[in-house]
ChimeraX commands (.cxc) that place a marker at each C-alpha (Angstrom):
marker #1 position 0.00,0.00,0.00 radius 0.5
marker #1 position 1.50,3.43,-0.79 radius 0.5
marker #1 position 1.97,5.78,1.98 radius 0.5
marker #1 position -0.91,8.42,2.89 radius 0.5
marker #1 position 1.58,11.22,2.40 radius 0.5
marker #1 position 2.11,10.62,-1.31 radius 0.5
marker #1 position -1.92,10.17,-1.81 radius 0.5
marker #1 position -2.46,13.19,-0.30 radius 0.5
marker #1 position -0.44,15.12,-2.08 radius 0.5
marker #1 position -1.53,12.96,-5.40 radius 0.5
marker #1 position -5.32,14.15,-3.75 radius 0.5
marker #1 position -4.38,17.64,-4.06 radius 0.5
marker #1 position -4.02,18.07,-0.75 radius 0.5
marker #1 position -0.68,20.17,1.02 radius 0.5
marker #1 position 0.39,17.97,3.04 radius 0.5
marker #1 position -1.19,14.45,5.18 radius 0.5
marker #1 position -2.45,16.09,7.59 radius 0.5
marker #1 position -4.49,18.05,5.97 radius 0.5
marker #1 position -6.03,14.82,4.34 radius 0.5
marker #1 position -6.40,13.52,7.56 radius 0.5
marker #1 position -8.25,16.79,9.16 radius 0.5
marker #1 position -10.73,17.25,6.28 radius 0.5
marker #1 position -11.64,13.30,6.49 radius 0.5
marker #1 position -11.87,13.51,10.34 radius 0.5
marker #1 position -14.39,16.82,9.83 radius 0.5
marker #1 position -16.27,14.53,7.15 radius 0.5
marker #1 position -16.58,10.98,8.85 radius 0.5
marker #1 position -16.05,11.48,12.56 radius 0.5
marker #1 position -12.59,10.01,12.50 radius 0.5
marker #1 position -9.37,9.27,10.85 radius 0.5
marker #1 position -9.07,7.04,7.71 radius 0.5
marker #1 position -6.84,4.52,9.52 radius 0.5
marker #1 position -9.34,4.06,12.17 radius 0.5
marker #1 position -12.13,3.63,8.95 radius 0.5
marker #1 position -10.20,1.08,7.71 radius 0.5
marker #1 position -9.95,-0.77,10.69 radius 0.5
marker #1 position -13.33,-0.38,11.22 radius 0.5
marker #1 position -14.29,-1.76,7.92 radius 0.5
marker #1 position -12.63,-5.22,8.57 radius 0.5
marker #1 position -11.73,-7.23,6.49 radius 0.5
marker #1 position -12.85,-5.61,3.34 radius 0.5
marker #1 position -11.58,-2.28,4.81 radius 0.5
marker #1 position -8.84,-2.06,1.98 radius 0.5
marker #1 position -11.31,-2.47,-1.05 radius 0.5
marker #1 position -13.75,-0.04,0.04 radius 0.5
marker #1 position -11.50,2.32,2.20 radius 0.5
marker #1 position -8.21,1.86,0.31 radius 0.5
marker #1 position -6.44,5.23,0.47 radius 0.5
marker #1 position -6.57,6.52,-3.02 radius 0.5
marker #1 position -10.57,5.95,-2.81 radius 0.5
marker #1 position -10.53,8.47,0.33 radius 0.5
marker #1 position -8.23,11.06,-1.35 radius 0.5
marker #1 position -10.57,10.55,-4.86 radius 0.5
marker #1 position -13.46,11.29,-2.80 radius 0.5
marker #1 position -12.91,13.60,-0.49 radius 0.5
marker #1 position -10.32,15.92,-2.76 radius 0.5
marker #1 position -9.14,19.12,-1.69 radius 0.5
marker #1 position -11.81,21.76,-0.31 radius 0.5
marker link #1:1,2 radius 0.2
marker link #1:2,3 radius 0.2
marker link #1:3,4 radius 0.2
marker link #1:4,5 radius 0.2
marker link #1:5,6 radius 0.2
marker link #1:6,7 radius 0.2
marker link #1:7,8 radius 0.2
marker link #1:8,9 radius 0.2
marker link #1:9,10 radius 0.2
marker link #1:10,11 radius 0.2
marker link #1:11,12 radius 0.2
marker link #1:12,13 radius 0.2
marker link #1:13,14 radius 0.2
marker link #1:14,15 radius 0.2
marker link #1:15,16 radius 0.2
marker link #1:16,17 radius 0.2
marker link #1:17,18 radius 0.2
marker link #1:18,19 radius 0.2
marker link #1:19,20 radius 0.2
marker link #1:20,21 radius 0.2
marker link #1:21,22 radius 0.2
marker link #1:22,23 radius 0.2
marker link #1:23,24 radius 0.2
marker link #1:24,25 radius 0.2
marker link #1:25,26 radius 0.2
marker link #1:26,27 radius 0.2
marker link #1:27,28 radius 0.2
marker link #1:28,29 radius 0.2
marker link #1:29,30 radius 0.2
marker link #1:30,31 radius 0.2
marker link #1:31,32 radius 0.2
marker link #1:32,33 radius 0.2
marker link #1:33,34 radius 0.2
marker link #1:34,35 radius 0.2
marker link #1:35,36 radius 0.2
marker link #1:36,37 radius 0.2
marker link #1:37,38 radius 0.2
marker link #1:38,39 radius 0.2
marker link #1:39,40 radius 0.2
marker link #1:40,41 radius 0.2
marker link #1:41,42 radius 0.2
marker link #1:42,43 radius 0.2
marker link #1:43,44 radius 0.2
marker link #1:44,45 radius 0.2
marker link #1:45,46 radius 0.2
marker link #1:46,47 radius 0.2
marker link #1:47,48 radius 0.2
marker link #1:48,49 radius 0.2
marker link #1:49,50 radius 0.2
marker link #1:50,51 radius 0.2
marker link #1:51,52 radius 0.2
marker link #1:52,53 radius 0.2
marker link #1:53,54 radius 0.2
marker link #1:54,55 radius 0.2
marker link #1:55,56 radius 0.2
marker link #1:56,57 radius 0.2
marker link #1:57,58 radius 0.2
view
């Protein structure tokens, strides 16, 4: 899996924590703790380029 850092920035984004902030404002936490919530099929429907895709830069 490629690093959040590099999606972000792929995303549009300046930097991972700004990824991280806007999906925390969005679903109520971070992406790593979505993933982890989705189980076992966490990485095909929460796989890190999905979340930067979706969410892109506000």
């Amino acid at each position: 899996m490629r690093e959040w850092t590099s999606l972000a920035l792929e995303g549009g984004y300046a930097d991972q924590p700004h990824m991280v902030r806007e999906f925390r404002e969005f679903a109520g936490h971070t992406p790593a703790e979505q993933r982890i919530a989705a189980g076992e099929f966490g990485s095909y429907f929460v796989s890190p380029r999905r979340i930067a895709a979706l969410l892109g830069p506000s």
